[in-house]
N, C-alpha and C positions, 0 to 999 in steps of 0.2 A: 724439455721445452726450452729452458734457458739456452741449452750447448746448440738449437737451432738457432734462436732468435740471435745469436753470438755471431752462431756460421751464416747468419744470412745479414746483419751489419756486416761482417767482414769482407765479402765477397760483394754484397748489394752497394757499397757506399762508394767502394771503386771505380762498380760501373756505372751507377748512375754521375760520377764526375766527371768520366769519360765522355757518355752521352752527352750531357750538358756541352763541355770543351765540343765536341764535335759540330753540336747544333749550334753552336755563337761561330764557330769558324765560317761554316754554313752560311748562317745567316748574312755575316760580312763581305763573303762573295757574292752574295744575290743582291745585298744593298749595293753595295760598289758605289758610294759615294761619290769616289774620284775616279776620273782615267786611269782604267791601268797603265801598265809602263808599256804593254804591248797591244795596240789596238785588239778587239775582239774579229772584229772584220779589216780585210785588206782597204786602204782608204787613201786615195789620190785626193793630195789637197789643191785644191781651186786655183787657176789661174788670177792671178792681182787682180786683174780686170774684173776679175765673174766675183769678188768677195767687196768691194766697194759700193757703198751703200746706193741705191740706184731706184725708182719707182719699179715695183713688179707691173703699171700697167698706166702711163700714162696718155688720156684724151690727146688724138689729133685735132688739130686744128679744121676749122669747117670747110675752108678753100683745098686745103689737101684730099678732104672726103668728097668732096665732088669733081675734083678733078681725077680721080683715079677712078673713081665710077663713071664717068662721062669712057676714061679710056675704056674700061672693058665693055661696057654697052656699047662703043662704039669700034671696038678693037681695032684703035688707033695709035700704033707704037708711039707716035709723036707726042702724044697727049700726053699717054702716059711715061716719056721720058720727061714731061713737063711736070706730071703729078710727083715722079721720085724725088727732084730737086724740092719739094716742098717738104716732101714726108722728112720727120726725127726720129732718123735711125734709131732711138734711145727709146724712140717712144711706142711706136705701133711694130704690125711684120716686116721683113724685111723684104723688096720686090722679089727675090726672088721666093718666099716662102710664098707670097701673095700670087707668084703664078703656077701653085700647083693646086688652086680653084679657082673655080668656073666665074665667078662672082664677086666683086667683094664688097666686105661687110666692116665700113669701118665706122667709127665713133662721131658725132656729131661737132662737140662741144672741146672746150680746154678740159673741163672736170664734170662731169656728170654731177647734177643737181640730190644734194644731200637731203635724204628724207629723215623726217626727225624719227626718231626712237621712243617709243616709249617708254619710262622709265618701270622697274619692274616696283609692284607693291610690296612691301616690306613693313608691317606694323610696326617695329621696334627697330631699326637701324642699328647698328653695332656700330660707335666709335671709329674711323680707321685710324693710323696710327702714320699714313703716308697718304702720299700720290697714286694711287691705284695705274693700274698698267690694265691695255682690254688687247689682246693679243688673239690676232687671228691667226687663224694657217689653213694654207690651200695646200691641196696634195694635185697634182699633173702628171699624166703617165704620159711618154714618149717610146714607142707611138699612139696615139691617146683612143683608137677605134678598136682596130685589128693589130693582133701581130704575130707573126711569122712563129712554129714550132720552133726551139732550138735559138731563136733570136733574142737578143736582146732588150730586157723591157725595163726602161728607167724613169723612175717617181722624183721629181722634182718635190723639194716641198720648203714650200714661202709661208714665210715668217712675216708680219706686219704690225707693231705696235701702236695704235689709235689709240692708248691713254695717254694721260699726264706724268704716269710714275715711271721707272725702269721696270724690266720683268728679270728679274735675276737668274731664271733657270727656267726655261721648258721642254716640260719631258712632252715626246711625242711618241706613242706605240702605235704600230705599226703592223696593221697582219700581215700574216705570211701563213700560203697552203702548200707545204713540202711538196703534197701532189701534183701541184702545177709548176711550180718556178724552184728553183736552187743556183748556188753558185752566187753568192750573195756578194760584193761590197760598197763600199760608198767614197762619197766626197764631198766632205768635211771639211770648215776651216778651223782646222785644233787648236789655232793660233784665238779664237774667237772663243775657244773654251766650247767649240761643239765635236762630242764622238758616242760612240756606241755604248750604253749602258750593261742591254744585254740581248742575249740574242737565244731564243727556246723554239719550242717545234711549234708556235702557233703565231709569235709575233716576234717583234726585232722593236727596242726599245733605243731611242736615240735622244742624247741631250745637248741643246743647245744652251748656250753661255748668254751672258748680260744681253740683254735688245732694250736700246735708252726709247725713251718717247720719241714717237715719228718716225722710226726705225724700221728698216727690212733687211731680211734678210733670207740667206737659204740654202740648200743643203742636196745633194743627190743622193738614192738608195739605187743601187742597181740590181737586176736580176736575170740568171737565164730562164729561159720556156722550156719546159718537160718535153724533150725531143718525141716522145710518144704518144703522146696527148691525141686523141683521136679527132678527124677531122669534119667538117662538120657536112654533114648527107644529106636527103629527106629524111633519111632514119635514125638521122643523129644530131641534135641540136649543139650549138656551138656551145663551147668552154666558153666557162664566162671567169674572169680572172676578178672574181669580185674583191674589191677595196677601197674600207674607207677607216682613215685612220680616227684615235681619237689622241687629247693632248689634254695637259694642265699647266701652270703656270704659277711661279712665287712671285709677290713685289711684297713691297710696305706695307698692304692693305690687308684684302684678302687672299687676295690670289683668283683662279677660275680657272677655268678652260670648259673644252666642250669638243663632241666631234666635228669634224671635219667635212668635206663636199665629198659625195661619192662617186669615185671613177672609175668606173668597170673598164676593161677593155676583154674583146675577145678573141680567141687562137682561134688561126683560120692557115692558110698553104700561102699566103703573103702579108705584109705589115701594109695598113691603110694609115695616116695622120692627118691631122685638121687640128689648125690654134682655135677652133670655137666648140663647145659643149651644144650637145645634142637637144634638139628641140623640136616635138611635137609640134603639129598643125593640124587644124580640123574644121572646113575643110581644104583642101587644096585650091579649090578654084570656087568663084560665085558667082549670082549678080550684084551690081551696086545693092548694098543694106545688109545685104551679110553679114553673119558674126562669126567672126574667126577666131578660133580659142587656140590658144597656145601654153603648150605646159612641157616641164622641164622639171625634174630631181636631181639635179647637177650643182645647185647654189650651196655655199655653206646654212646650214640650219637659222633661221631666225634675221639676214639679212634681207635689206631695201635689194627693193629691183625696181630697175628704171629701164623707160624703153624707149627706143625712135624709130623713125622709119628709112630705109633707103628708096627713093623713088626715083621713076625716069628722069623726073626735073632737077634733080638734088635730095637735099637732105632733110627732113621735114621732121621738127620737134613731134615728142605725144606727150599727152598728161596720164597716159597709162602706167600706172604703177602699181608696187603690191612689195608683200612681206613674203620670202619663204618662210616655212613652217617649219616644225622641230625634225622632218626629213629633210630639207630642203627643196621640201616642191612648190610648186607656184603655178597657177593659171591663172593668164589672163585674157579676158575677150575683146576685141577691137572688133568695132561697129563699124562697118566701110559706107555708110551712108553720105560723109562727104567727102569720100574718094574716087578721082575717074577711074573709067575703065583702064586698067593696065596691069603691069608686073609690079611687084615689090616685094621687099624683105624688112623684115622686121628684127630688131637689135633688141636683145634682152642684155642688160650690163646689171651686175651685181655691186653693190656698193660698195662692201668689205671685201672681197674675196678678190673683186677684178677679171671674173669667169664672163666671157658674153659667149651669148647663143644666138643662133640664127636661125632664121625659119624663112621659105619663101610661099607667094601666096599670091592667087591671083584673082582681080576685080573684072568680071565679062562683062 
């Protein structure tokens, strides 16, 4: 018994040393605190321009909203060279994005009106020890409907700091369905301390570097489409390239995060695009009194949503408001009792996220 328990310290103490050394090697690859020396993905870093600090989404002004609506209701080039001279390039589409819809659907106000939050209940608060940081992030697929087998399909993803503290690090994970897309890289400002953590067969882990208070910022993931992906039939429903990321975040405080807005897009035999998220209508058309409900799963989780109108006359405020919910869905119902008869579109704008929707709707 002894000359075993001998031969199996002698032989057992070595390996399990070994296991050990292996599993901390291990482990320090998968942690990967820092950049490696060689990015993990191929990664084109950002033009000057696309990495300075910039609103992801600021309000036009109300004379530029109505005068580019005035042009396409009345498909008056003239008007509409009158409305570009108004429009901030910096701030809304640009006319040429603007003329690949029928209609357009733009912002009311300088800043959409801020709904208050309510603060979450907490019986015993924890001390913080800083300035907390509340860090949003929006994920954007390009092209954001349809796209094309074999084509290229690229996730923008915006960063926004609305605390008071810095966020020192946010990690964002990312799925990824091998079956659909491959051929992975990004664009990164490495100089900003943002690159690839890691990269496995369900998701792709990316970190972003310091974001001060007030701060945006943002980052590309590209991808190809599985050239064989089936197309979509009566007997075959379309690919849906479902994704929605989720993130956390370090500052002084606590730290947080939470997921993100959800953006499907589906493989179809061409790429479709539109700068606005999908929105339900119900129903299409009425008479004066109708109630037209309108719903969307496209908001980030737990944000204000504000709405206005586009009408024949201009641009006409509402008090229609709401919260998405821990999906980001939202329905609201508009009472057209003192609307006339006519056309109109209705603007859903998101408060954090900077996502609007459009729906159209008509008063008989």
């Amino acid at each position: 018994m002894s000359r075993r328990l001998a031969r199996t310290w002698r032989w057992g103490l070595p390996l399990t040393l070994v296991v050990a050394l292996v599993l901390a090697v291990l482990g320090q690859a998968f942690a990967q605190p820092e950049p490696p020396g060689e990015p993990l993905l191929p990664n084109i870093e950002p033009e000057e321009a696309l990495t300075a600090a910039a609103p992801i989404w600021t309000l036009s002004e109300q004379e530029a909203v109505e005068a580019t609506l005035r042009a396409y209701l009345s498909s008056d080039l003239l008007a509409l060279q009158e409305a570009a001279e108004l429009l901030d390039q910096n701030a809304v589409p640009s006319i040429a994005a603007l003329n690949r819809v029928s209609t357009v659907y733009l912002p009311v106000a300088q800043r959409a009106p801020e709904i208050p939050q309510a603060p979450a209940l907490t019986p015993e608060p924890e001390p913080e020890t800083g300035d907390a940081a509340d860090v949003v992030v929006t994920i954007w697929p390009k092209p954001s409907i349809w796209v094309a087998r074999g084509a290229i399909l690229e996730y923008e993803i915006r960063l926004t700091n609305y605390g008071r503290g810095t966020a020192r690090e946010t990690v964002v994970v990312f799925p990824i369905n091998r079956a659909q897309v491959y051929g992975f890289y990004t664009s990164l400002n490495s100089r900003a301390g943002d690159w690839v953590r890691s990269v496995d067969q369900n998701s792709i882990t990316v970190v972003f570097g310091p974001l001060d208070a007030g701060a945006r910022r943002g980052g590309k993931l590209f991808m190809r489409v599985n050239e064989n992906l089936p197309l979509p039939s009566p007997t075959q429903t379309p690919v849906l390239i479902d994704t929605r990321a989720s993130y956390t975040f370090r500052d002084d405080a606590r730290g947080g995060g939470q997921r993100t807005n959800w953006a499907p897009v589906l493989v179809g035999s061409g790429s479709v695009d539109a700068p606005y998220i999908w929105v339900r209508r119900i129903p299409e058309r009425g008479p004066v009194g109708t109630r037209f409900a309108f719903f969307t799963d496209r908001f980030v989780p737990g944000e204000g949503v504000t709405t206005w109108l586009n009408a024949p006359w201009g641009v006409q405020s509402l008090s229609l408001r709401g919260t998405a919910n821990s999906e980001g869905s939202i329905e609201l119902v508009l009472n057209s009792t003192d609307l006339p008869r006519g056309s109109y579109q209705i603007v859903l704008y998101g408060q954090r996220s900077g996502l609007t929707g459009v729906a159209s709707f008509v008063v008989q």
